[in-house]
C-alpha positions as CSV (number, residue, x, y, z in Angstrom):
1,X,101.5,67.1,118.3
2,X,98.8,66.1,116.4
3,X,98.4,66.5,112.3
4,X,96.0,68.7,111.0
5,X,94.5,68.5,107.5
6,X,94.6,72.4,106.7
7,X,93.9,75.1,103.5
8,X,95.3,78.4,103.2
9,X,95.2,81.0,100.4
10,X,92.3,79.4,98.4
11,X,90.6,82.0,96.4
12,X,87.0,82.4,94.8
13,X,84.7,85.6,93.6
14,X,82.2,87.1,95.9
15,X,79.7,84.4,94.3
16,X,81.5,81.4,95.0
17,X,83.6,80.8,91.3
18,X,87.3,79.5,91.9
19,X,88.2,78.2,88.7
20,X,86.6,78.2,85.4
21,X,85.5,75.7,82.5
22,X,87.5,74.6,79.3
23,X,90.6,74.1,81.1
24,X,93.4,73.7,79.0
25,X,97.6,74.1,78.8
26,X,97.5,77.5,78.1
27,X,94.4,78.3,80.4
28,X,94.5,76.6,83.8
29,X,91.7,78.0,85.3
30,X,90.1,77.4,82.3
31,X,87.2,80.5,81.1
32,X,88.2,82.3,84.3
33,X,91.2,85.5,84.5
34,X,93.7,84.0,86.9
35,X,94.1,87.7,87.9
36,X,90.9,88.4,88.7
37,X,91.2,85.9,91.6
38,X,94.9,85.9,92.4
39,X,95.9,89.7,92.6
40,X,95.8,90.2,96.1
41,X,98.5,87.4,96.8
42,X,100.6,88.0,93.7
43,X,101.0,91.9,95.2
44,X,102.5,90.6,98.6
45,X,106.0,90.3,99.3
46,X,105.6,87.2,100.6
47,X,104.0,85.0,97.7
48,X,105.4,81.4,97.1
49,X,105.5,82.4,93.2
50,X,107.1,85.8,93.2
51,X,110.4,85.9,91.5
52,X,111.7,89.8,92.1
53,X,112.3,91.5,95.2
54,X,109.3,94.0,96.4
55,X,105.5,93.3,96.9
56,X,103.3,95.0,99.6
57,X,103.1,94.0,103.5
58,X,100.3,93.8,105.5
59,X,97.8,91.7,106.6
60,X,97.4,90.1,102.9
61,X,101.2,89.2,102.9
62,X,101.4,87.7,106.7
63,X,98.7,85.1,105.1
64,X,100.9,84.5,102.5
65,X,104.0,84.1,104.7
66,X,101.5,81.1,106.5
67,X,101.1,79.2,103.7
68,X,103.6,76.5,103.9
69,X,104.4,77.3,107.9
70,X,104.4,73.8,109.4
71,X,103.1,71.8,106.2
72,X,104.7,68.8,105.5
73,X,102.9,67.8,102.6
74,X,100.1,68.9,100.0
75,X,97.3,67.0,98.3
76,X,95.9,68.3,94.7
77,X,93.5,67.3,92.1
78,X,95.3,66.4,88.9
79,X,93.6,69.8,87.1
80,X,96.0,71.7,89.8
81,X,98.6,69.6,88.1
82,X,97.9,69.6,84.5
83,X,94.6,69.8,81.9
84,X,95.0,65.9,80.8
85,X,92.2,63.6,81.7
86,X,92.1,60.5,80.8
87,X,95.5,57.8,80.7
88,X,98.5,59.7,80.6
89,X,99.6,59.9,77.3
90,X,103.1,61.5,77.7
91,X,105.3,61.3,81.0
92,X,107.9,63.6,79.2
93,X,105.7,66.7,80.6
94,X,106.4,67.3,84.0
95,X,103.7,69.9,85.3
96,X,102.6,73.5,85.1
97,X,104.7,74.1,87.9
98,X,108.7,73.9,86.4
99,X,112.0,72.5,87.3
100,X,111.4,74.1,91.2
101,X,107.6,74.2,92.3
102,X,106.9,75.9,95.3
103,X,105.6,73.2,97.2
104,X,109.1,71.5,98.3
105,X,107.2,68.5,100.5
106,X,105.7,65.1,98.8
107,X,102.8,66.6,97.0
108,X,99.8,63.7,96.1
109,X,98.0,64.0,93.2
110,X,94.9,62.6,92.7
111,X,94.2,60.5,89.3
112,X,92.1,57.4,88.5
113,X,95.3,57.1,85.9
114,X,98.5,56.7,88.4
115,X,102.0,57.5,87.0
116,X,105.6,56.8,88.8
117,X,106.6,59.7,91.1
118,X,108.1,62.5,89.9
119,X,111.2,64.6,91.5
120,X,111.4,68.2,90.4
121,X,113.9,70.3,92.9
122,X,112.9,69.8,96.3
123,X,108.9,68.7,95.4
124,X,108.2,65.3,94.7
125,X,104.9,64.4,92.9
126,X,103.2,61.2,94.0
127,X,100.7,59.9,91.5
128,X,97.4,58.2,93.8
129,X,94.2,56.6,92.8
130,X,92.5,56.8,95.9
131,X,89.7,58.1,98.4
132,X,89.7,61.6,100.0
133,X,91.0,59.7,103.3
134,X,93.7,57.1,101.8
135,X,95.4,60.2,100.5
136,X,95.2,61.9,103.9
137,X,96.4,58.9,105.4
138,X,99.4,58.8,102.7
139,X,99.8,62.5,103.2
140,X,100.1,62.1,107.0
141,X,102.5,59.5,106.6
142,X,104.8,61.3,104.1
143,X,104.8,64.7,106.1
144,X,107.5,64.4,108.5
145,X,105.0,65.0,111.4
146,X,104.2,68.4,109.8
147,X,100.4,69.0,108.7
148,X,98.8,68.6,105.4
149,X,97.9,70.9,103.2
150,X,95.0,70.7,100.3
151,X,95.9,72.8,97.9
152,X,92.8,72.4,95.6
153,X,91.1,73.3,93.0
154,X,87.6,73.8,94.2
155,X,86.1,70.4,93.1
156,X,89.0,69.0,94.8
157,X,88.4,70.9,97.9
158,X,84.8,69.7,98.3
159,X,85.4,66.4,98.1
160,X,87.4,66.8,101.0
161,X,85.0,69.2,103.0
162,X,82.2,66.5,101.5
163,X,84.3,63.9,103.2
164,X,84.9,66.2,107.2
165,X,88.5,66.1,106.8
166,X,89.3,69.5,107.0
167,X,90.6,70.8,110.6
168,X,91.3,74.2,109.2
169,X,90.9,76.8,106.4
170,X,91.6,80.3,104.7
171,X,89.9,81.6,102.1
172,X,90.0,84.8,100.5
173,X,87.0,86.5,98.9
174,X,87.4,88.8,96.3
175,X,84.7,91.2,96.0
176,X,83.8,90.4,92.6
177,X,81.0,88.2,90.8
178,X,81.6,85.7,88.0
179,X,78.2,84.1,87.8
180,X,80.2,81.4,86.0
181,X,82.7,78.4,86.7
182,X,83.4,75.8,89.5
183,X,81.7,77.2,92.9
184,X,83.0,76.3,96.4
185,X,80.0,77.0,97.9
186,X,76.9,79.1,97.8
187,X,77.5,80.9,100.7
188,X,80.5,80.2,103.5
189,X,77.7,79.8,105.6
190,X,77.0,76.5,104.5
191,X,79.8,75.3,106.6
192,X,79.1,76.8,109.6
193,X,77.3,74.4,111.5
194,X,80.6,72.1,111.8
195,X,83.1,75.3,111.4
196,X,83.5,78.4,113.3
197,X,83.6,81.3,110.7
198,X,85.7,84.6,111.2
199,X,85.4,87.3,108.4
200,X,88.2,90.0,108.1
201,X,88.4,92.5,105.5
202,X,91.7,93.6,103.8
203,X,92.7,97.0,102.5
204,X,93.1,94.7,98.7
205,X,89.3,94.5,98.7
206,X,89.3,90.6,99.6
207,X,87.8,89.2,102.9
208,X,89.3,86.7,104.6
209,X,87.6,83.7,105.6
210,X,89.1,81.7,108.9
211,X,87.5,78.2,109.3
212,X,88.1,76.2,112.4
213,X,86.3,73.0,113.7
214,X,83.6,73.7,116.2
């Protein structure tokens, strides 16, 4: 079967915004609310970070069940991993995401500053300098035959749209405006003429956005 380069459960404003500015360790999507983005997935039953029992079903929580259905390993910018730039100054801290991240595959993390790999629970971080398609190839190779998954930010996630290496894609639309932050696009319709575009409104308020190649 052949791999596919896939994203599911990305999330921006009506406008475009999926992260904000000033990033820092106590603000990872920087100038932007977290919540204003991520409350439709964080109310679902189903949600890779949920730690108590409940959450709603429905259409918003059988995307959320999808997300790591037949993934075999995730690509991420290094602000999805942390808010240093620059050479890493201190290997003792391990990640925003704890001693068990959600991801449990290899996960790649781009950086012009590479570090040694990094095993936390079932997730093992692997530290790349490299283009948009030597981490897919990496990615490909580490996933067991499963597909791979890019996880984002935004700017991350453009650079592999940029680079045509997305097969397939999710993203949810919340029906807000920021006018502010790190866009995705414009308009979904930018991508249209090498994706076909399905819109499908939940009862949260978000649209769903189903990208596959044409």
């Amino acid at each position: 079967m052949t791999q596919r380069v896939r994203v599911h459960c990305i999330t921006v404003t009506a406008d475009g915004v999926g992260a904000g500015h000033d990033q820092s360790f106590d603000r990872p999507f920087g100038d932007v609310d977290p919540g204003e983005l991520f409350a439709w997935a964080g109310a679902t039953a189903s949600w890779v970070n949920r730690t108590e029992p409940g959450g709603d079903r429905g259409l918003d929580d059988w995307i959320t069940r999808d997300f790591a259905h037949g993934i075999g390993a995730e690509i991420m910018g290094r602000g999805k991993f942390g808010p240093q730039t620059g050479p890493w100054s201190d290997h003792e801290w391990q990640g925003w995401w704890g001693d068990q991240p959600p991801f449990r595959t290899p996960v790649f993390v781009l950086t012009h500053h590479p570090r040694p790999s990094l095993t936390l629970g079932e997730t093992t971080f692997h530290f790349l300098d490299g283009t948009p398609q030597r981490a897919v190839e990496r990615a490909k190779g580490a996933a067991d035959g499963g597909d791979v998954r890019i996880g984002g930010g935004v700017t991350t996630l453009r650079a592999f749209l940029e680079a045509d290496l997305i097969d397939d894609m999710h993203v949810a639309v919340t029906p807000t405006e920021l006018g502010r932050g790190k866009r995705l696009w414009d308009t979904p319709d930018e991508l249209t003429d090498r994706f076909h575009l399905e819109r499908i409104p939940s009862p949260s308020g978000v649209v769903h956005h189903f990208f596959w190649r044409r």
